[in-house]
N, C-alpha and C positions, 0 to 999 in steps of 0.2 A: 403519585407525586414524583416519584427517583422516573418514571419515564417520561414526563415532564419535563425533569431537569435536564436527564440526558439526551434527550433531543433538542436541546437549546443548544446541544454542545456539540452538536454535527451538523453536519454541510448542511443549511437549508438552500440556499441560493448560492451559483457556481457564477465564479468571476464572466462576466461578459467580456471578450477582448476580441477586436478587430479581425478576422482570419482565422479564429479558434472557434469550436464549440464542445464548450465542456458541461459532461452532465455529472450527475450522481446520484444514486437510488441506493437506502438502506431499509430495510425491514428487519426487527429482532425477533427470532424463535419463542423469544417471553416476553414480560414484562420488559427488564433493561438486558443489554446484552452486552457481547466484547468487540465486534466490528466496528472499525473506526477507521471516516474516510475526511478528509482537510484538503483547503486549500488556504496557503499563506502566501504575502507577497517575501522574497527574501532580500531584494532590494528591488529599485524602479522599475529593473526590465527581466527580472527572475521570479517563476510561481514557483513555489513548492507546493507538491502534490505528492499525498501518505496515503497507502489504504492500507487498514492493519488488522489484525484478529490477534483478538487473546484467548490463551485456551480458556476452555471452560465456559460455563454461563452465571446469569443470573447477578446480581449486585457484587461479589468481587472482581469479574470480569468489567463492571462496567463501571466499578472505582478505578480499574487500573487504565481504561479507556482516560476518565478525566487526568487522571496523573499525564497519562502517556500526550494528550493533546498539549497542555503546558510547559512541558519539556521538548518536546519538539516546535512551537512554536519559538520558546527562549533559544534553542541550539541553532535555530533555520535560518535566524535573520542574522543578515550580512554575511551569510559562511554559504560559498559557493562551492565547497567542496563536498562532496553526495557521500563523500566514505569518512568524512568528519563528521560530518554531523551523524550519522547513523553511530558512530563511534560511543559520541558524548550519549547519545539518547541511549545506547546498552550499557555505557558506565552508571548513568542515573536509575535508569528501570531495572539493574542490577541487583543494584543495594535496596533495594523497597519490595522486589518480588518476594512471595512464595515459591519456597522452592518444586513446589510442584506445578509453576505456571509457567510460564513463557510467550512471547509474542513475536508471531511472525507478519512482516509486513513490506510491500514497496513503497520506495522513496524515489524520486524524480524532484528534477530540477528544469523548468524548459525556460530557455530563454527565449524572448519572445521576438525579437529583431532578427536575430538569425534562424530562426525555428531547430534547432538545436535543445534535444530531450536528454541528460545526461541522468542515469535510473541504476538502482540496483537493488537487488530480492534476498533480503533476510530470511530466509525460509519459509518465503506464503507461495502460494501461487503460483503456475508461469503466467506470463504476460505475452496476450494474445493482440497482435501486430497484422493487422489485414491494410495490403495495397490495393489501388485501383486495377482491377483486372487480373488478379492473379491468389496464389492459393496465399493462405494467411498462414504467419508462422509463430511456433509455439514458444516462446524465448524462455528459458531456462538459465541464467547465470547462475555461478556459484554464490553462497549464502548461508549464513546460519541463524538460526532464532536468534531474538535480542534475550536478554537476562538467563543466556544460558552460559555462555562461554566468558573469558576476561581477554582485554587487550592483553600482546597487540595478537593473540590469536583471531578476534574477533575479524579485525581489520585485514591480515592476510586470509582470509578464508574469503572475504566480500568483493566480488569483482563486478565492477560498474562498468558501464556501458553507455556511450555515446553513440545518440544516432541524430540523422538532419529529416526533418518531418517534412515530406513533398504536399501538396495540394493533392486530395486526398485521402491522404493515408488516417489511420486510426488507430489508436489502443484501447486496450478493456484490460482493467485491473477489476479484479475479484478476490472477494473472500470464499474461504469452504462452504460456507452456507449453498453456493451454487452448486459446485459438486455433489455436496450432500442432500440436495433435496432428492424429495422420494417421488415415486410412481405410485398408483393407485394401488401398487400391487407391495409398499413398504422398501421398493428396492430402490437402491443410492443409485440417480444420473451416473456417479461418477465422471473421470475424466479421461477418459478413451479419445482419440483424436478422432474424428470423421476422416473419411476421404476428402484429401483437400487442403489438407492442414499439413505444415511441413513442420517438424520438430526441430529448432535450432539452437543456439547456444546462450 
């Protein structure tokens, strides 16, 4: 039943838009889990696009999924600022956490007239950036977990990022679950760069 529930509450179907294609695939380790991926409109010509992990498993993790979906939904619309609203959503999932949880996640903003991706990484991930013809880069901004720190330290630690999306180009946002899957033989993928891959900022 609670996996029931919380798949009604993640991405089943990705926005269709002229020029774009957007996917998303979640799978939970158990029953419910903490991965958590959205898309919202923020106004007309703005998507907001979250993918998130909360530590831990099992039914806390995947109560604080539902909190976290609602408070970013309420903070995303009409706020075109990508370091506001990640603000208000650490002020909110602040005060309700366990102190032994936390959640790390990217938030993006693309608007869609200009192909204009404005993003920034609360401590998940980097976000893997591949062009037509050339080696893909491993984007790392500065970031901190949400419900770990308080303004405005939160807010000077978060450095966002604007970039202009060419014909071609692609992102992948991931949670740990990638990293962490295992080998036959129990051992973590981890996340070692291949040749090919450029590490940037």
């Amino acid at each position: 039943m609670a996996r029931a529930i919380q798949s009604r509450l993640l991405t089943d179907k990705c926005p269709v838009i002229p020029g774009y294609a957007l996917a998303a695939r979640g799978s939970s380790a158990t029953e419910v889990g903490g991965d958590y991926s959205d898309f919202f409109w923020v106004d007309d010509d703005r998507l907001g696009i979250v993918v998130a992990d909360v530590s831990g498993k099992g039914v806390p993790a995947a109560l604080t999924v539902a909190m976290m979906r609602s408070v970013f939904r309420t903070q995303a619309r009409g706020n075109r600022d990508v370091r506001a609203v990640l603000a208000s959503v650490n002020e909110f999932m602040g005060q309700d956490l366990r102190r032994d949880m936390f959640i790390t996640c990217v938030y993006g903003i693309l608007e869609i007239p200009t192909r204009k991706f404005s993003w920034a990484r609360a401590g998940h991930e980097p976000l893997l950036a591949a062009h037509p013809q050339t080696t893909i880069d491993i984007l790392k901004p500065e970031g901190f977990a949400l419900g770990v720190i308080e303004s405005p330290a939160f807010e000077e630690m978060l450095e966002v990022q604007t970039v202009e999306l060419n014909p071609g180009d692609r992102r992948l946002i991931f949670t740990g679950g990638v990293t962490e899957a295992m080998n036959s033989e129990g051992e973590e993928f981890g996340a070692q760069a291949p040749i090919g891959f450029r590490i940037g900022g």
